[in-house]
ZANUDO-501662 format. One record per residue (C-alpha): residue number from 1; residue in three letters; chain; x, y, z. Coordinates in nm, 2 decimals, decimal comma. Layout:
  pos  code  unit       X       Y       Z
  NUM   ALA     A       X       Y       Z
...
# end
This chain:
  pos  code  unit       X       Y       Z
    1   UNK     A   12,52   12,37   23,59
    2   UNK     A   12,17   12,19   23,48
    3   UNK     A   12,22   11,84   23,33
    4   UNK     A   12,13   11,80   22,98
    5   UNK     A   12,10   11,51   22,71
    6   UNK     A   12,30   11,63   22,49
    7   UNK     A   12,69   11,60   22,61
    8   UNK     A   12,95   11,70   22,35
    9   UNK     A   13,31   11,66   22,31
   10   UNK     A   13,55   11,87   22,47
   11   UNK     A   13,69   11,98   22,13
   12   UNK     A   13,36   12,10   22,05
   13   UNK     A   13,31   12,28   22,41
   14   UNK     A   13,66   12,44   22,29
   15   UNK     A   13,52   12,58   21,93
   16   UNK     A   13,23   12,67   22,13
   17   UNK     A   13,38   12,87   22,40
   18   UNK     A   13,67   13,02   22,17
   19   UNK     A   13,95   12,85   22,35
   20   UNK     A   14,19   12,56   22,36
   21   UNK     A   14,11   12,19   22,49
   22   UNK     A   14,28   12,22   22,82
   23   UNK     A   14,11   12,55   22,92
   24   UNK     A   13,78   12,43   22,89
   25   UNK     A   13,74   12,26   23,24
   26   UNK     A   13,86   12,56   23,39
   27   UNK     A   13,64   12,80   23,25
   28   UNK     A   13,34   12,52   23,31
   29   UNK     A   13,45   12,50   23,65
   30   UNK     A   13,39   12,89   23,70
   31   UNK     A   13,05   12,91   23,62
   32   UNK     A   12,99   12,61   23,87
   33   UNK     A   13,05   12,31   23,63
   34   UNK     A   13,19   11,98   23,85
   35   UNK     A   13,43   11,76   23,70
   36   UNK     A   13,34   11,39   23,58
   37   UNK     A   12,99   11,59   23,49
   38   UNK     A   12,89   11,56   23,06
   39   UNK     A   12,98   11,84   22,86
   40   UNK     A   12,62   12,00   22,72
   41   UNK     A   12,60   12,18   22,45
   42   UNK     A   12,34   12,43   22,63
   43   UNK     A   12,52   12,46   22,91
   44   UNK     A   12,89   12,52   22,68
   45   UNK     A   12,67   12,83   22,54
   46   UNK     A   12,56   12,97   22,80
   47   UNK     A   12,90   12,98   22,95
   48   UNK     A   13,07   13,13   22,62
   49   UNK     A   12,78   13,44   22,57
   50   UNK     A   12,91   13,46   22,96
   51   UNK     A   13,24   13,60   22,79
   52   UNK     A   13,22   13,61   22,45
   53   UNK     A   13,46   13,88   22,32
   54   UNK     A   13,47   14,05   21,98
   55   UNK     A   13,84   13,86   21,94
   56   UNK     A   13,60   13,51   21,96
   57   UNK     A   13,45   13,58   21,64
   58   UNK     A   13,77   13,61   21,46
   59   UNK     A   13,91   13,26   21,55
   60   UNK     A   13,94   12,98   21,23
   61   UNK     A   13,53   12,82   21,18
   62   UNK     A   13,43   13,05   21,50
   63   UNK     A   13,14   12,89   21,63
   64   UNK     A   12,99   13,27   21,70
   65   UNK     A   13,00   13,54   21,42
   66   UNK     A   12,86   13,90   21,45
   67   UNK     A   12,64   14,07   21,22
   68   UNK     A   12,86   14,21   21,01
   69   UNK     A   13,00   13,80   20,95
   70   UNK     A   12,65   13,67   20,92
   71   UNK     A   12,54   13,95   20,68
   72   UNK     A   12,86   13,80   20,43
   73   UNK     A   12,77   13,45   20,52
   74   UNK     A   12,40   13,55   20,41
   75   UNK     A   12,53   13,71   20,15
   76   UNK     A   12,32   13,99   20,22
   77   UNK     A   12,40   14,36   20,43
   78   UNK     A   12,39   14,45   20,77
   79   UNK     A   12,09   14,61   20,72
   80   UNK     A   11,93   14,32   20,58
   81   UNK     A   12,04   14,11   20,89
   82   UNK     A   11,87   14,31   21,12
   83   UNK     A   11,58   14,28   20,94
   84   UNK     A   11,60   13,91   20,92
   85   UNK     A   11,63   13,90   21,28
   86   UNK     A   11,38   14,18   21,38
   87   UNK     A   11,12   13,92   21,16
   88   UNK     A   11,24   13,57   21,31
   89   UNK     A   11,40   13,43   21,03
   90   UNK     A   11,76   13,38   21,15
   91   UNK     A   11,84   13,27   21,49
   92   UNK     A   12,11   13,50   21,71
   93   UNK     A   12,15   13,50   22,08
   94   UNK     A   12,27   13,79   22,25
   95   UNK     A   12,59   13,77   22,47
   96   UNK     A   12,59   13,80   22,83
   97   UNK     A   12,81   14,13   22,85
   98   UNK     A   12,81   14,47   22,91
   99   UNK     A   12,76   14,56   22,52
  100   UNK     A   12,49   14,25   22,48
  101   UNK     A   12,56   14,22   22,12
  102   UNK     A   12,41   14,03   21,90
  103   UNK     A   12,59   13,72   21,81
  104   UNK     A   12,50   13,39   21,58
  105   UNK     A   12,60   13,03   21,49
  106   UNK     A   12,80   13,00   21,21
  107   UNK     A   12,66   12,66   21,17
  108   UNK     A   12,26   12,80   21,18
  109   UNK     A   12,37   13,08   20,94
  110   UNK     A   12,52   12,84   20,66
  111   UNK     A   12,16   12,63   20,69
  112   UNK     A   11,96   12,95   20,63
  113   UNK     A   12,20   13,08   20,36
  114   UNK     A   12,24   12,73   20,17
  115   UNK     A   11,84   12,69   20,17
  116   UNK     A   11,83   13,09   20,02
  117   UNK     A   12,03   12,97   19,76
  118   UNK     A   11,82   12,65   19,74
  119   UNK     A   11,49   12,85   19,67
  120   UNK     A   11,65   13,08   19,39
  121   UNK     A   11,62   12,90   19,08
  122   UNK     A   11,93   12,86   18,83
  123   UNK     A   12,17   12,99   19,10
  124   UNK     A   12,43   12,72   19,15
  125   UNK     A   12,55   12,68   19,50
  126   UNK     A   12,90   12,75   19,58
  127   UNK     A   13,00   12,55   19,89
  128   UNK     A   13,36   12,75   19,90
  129   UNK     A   13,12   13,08   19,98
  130   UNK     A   13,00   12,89   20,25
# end
């Protein structure tokens, strides 16, 4: 795995990679991660769109939602996601599997929706929708 600057903790890697604390070095380790070597955050992703699984999305504050989760967290429909994407305005990455879905950060999407609700005026922000 490439070195990075920006090492994270390992309960991080876990919310990352949709998995508890102590399985984290092992799946590191199978995509070539040493031991004793930081934690990055680039290199936790790449490993978890590797093997991200529908199931991933639906653990507590996933770190990855799909479209249908980012559309509520928007606040918008499916439909509107894709066009969001399609014209750069919300980040996504696409998993590393077979199906190559489109997957986002939760943490990205609640930035883009709480600035949306930002710009509307007279709409007070709810941070339990959020």
């Amino acid at each position: 795995m490439e070195a990075a600057s920006d090492p994270i903790p390992v309960d991080e890697a876990a919310r990352i990679l949709a998995c508890d604390e102590p399985a984290v070095p092992r799946l590191l380790r199978k995509h070539g991660w040493i031991d004793g070597e930081p934690l990055t955050h680039g290199d936790v992703e790449e490993v978890a769109l590797t093997r991200w699984r529908l199931a991933h999305s639906r653990w507590p504050n996933s770190y990855w939602v799909t479209r249908d989760q980012a559309a509520a967290i928007l606040g918008v429909n499916r439909a509107r996601v894709g066009q969001l994407v399609g014209a750069g305005l919300v980040p996504y990455e696409r998993a590393r599997t077979v199906r190559r879905q489109i997957v986002f950060r939760r943490d990205q999407l609640t930035v883009v929706a709480r600035a949306r609700l930002l710009r509307r005026p007279g709409v007070p922000l709810d941070p339990d929708r959020l």
